[in-house]
C-alpha positions, 0 to 999 in steps of 0.5 A: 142464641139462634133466636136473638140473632134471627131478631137482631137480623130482621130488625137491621138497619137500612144500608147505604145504597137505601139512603142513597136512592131515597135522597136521589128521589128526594132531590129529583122530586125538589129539582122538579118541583122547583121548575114548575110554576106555582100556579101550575102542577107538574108529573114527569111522564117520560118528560114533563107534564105541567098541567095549569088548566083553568087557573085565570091565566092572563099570560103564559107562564114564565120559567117552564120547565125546558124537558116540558113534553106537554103543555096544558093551558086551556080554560083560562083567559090568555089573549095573546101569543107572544113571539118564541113563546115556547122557544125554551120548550125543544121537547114540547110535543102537545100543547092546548090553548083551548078555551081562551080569549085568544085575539092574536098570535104572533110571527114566530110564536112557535119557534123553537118548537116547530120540529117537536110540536106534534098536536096544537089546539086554537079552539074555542078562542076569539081568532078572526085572522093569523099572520101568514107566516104563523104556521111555516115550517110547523108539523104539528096537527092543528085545531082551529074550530069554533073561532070568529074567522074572518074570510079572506085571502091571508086566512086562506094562505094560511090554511094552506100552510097548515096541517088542520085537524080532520076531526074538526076541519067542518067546525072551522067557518067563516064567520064574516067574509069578504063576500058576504054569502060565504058566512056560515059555511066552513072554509074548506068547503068554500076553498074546495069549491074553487073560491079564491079570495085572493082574487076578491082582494085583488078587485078590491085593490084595483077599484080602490086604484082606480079612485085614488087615480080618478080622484087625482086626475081630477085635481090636476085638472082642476089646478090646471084649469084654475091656474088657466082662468087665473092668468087669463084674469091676471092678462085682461087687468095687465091689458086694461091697466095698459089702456089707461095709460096715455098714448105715445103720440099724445105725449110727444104733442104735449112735448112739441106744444110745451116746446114752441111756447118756450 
């Protein structure tokens, strides 16, 4: 009897509580699985990871899942950035869009996640410039090496909005400049040199000022010299046409002539 019992013991049943822990994991697993993208795979590591590296990306996924902690999309072929892009995403700490065909971002793209945000990745893309108010506010680390950067004052007033990664800060280079001697060379250096692009711009605005006032200075002359010459032309016909015409005196002759015959 002792050994049948010991045998009925060892193989009982799962109680329950077994059945209620198994079926939570089983529904948390589904849940999870269901807020991620198809094309992406998501692991939830105290927030979740949705991993969609190197998967032909034209756009950013639609429907992440909003605990989303960390966002990779690098390696794929997304060409913009959208405003409040991640606006869903409160919990967003890291996000990578390396590797793209980034060629613009917009206003606000990163609203909603600009408290949260704690590393951003731009490298490698085909950014030449950014909207000034792009990075207001965020507090995140950010990469932007190896982009076609364009040299001038709004990219300066961006970078000084930004918290630029120190690792890569030199890989950050002008590309094309407004002035062309600064191509190549890295943009803090060139900034911290005491260049100021911005005064480039406002020389540009002012000559180009000056033109428009020149150009239109001498239309109004022009005008008023045509109009001048015009007149005078109208005048002397006017004088030639009133000569033509007989004289008073001759007329009152005839008159007088026409009279006494009569």
């Amino acid at each position: 009897m002792g050994v049948s019992q010991r045998r009925r013991s060892s193989t009982r049943r799962p109680g329950r509580g077994s059945y209620f822990f198994a079926g939570t994991l089983l529904l948390l697993s589904f849940v999870a699985a269901k807020g991620c993208p198809k094309i992406c795979h998501c692991s939830d590591r105290s927030g979740m990871v949705v991993q969609c590296t190197s998967r032909n990306l034209e756009d950013i996924p639609a429907n992440l899942p909003r605990d989303t902690v960390v966002l990779l999309l690098s390696s794929n072929r997304i060409r913009h950035i959208p405003k409040e892009a991640f606006a869903d995403l409160q919990r967003l700490r890291e996000l990578d869009l390396s590797h793209n065909l980034l060629e613009s971002v917009d206003d606000d793209s990163f609203l909603g996640v600009l408290d949260s945000l704690r590393t951003l990745d731009l490298s490698n893309n085909q950014l030449s410039g950014l909207p000034r108010g792009t990075f207001t506010k965020l507090h995140a680390r950010i990469r932007l090496s190896n982009n076609p950067w364009h040299c001038e004052c709004s990219l300066q007033e961006v970078l000084r909005e930004l918290r630029m990664d120190p690792e890569t800060v030199n890989e950050v280079s002008c590309h094309t400049s407004v002035q062309e001697e600064y191509v190549g060379q890295p943009v803090i250096q060139v900034l911290d040199s005491g260049i100021n692009f911005c005064n480039f711009h406002h020389k540009t605005t002012d000559v180009a000022m000056f033109v428009a006032m020149f150009c239109w200075f001498f239309m109004v002359t022009a005008y008023i010299v045509y109009y001048i010459k015009h007149n005078q032309e109208d005048a002397r016909r006017h004088m030639e046409y009133l000569k033509s015409l007989p004289s008073m005196s001759h007329i009152s002759k005839d008159y007088d002539t026409a009279s006494s015959v009569f």
